[in-house]
C-alpha positions as CSV (number, residue, x, y, z in Angstrom):
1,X,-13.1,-34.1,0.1
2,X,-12.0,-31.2,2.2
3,X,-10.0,-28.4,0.9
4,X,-6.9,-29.7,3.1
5,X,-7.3,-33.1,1.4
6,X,-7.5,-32.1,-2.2
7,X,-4.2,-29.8,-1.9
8,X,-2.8,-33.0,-0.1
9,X,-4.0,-35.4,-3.0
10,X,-2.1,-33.4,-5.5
11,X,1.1,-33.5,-3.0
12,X,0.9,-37.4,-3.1
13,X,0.2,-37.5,-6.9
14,X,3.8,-35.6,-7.6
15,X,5.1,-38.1,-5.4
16,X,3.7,-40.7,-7.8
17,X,5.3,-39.0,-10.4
18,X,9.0,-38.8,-9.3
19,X,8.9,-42.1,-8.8
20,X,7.2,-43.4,-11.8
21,X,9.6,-41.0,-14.1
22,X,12.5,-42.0,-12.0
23,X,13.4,-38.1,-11.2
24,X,14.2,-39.1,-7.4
25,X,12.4,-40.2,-4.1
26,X,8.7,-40.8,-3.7
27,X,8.1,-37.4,-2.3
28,X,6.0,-34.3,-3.4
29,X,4.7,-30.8,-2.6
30,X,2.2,-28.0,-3.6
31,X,1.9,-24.3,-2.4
32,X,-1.0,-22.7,-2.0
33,X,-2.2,-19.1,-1.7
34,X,-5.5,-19.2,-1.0
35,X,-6.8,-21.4,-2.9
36,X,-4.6,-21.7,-5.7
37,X,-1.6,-23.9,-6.4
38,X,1.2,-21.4,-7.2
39,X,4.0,-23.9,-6.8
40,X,4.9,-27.7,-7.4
41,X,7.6,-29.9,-6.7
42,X,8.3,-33.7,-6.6
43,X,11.8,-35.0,-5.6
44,X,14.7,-34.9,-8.4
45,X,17.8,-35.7,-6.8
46,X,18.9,-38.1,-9.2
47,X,17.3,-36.6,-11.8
48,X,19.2,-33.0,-11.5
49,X,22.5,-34.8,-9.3
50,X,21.6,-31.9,-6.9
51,X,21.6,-33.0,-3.7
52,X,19.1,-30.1,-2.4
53,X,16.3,-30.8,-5.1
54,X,13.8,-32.2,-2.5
55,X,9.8,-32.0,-3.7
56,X,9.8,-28.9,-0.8
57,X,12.5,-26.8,-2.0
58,X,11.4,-27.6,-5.8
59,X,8.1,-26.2,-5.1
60,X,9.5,-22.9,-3.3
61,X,11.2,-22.2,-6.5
62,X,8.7,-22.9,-8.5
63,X,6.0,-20.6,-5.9
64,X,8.5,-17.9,-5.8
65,X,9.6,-17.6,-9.6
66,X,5.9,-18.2,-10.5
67,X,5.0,-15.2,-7.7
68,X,7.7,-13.2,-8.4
69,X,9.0,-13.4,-4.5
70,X,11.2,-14.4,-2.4
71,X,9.0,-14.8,0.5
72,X,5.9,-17.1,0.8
73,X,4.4,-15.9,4.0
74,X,0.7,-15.9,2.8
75,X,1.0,-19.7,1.2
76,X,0.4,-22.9,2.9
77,X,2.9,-26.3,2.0
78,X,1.1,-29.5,1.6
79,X,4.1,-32.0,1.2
80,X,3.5,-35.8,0.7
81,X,5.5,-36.2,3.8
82,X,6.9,-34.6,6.7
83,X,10.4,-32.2,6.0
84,X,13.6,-33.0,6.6
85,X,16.2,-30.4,8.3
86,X,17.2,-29.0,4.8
87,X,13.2,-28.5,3.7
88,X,12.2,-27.3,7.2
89,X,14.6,-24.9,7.4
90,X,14.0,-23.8,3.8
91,X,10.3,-23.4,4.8
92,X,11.0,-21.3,7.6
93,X,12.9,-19.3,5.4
94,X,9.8,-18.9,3.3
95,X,7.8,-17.7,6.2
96,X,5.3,-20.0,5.1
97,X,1.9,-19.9,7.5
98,X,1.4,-23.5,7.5
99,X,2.5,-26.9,6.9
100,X,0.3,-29.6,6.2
101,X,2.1,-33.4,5.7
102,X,1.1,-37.0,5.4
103,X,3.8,-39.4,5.9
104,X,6.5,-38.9,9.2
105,X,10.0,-38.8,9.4
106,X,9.9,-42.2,10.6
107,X,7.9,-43.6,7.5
108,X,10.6,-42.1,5.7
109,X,13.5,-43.4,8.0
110,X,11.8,-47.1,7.3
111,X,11.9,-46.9,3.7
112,X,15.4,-45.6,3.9
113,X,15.2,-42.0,4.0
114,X,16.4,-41.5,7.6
115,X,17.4,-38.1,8.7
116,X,17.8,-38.4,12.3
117,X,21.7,-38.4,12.2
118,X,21.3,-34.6,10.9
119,X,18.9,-33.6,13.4
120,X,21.2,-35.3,15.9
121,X,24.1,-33.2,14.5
122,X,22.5,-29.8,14.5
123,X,22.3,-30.5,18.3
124,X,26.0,-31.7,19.1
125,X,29.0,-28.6,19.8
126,X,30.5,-28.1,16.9
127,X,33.9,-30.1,18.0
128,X,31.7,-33.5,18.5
129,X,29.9,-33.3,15.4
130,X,30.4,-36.5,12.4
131,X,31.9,-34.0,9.6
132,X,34.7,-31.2,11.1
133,X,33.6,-27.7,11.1
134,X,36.2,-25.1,11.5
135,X,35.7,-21.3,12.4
136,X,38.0,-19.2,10.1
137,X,38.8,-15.6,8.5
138,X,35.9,-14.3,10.9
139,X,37.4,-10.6,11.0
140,X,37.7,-10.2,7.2
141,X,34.4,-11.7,7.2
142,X,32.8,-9.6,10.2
143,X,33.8,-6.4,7.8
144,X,31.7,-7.3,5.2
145,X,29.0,-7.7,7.7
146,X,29.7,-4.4,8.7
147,X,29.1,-3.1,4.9
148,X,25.7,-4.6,4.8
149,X,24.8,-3.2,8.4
150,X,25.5,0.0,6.9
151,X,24.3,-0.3,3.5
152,X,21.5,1.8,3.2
153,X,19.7,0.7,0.3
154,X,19.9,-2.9,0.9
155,X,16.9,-5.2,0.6
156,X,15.6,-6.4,4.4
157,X,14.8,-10.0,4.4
């Protein structure tokens, strides 16, 4: 078993888990740095009634409490199956170096996870898109931009 596939193997074995302990969907996650696991994550939607709890952003928070960081950039993502929008961008965030996943979007879609209405929104003009999203209070808003333009001790990230 390669490297690739044993990080993988304990991705799919939190997915197990979630499902087995009934914390959410079948989906899990490790992060690596080098060759240690320094986060871990299976889904717990239902488990925690938050919404955002996917395996992948579990697992950042785990990677970045356990690593004292708020960036990831020299850890690879093994995640039982490929992200969604939310996890993508949350892995982006991250500056991860690498993503490795098994199942795809569409497994997911045919089991009932299907996010391809969200990846259709983020495309659409604001005005066409399924929930409303109004622009308002920008100048108050734009000054406390400002402030943190200007703040000099502030924390780049």
């Amino acid at each position: 078993m390669s490297r690739e596939e044993f990080f993988m193997s304990e991705a799919i074995k939190l997915s197990e888990k979630g499902i087995t302990q009934n914390e959410g969907g079948p989906f899990g996650c490790v992060i690596v740095k080098g060759d240690v696991i320094v986060g871990r994550g299976n889904n717990k939607v239902t488990a925690s009634n938050d919404p955002t709890a996917h395996a992948e952003v579990v697992a950042i928070r785990d990677a970045c409490q356990n690593l004292q960081t708020y960036q990831l950039a020299d850890c690879e993502i093994y995640t039982s199956c490929e992200p969604c929008p939310m996890c993508l961008a949350a892995i982006y965030w991250t500056r991860i170096k690498k993503i490795y996943f098994a199942n795809t979007r569409y497994d997911a879609a045919a089991i009932g996870f299907d996010d391809a209405m969200i990846y259709n929104e983020m495309i659409c003009d604001h005005s066409a898109r399924k929930i409303p999203i109004v622009a308002i209070g920008r100048q108050k808003a734009l000054e406390v931009f400002k402030d943190w333009k200007s703040k000099e001790d502030r924390t780049i990230y």
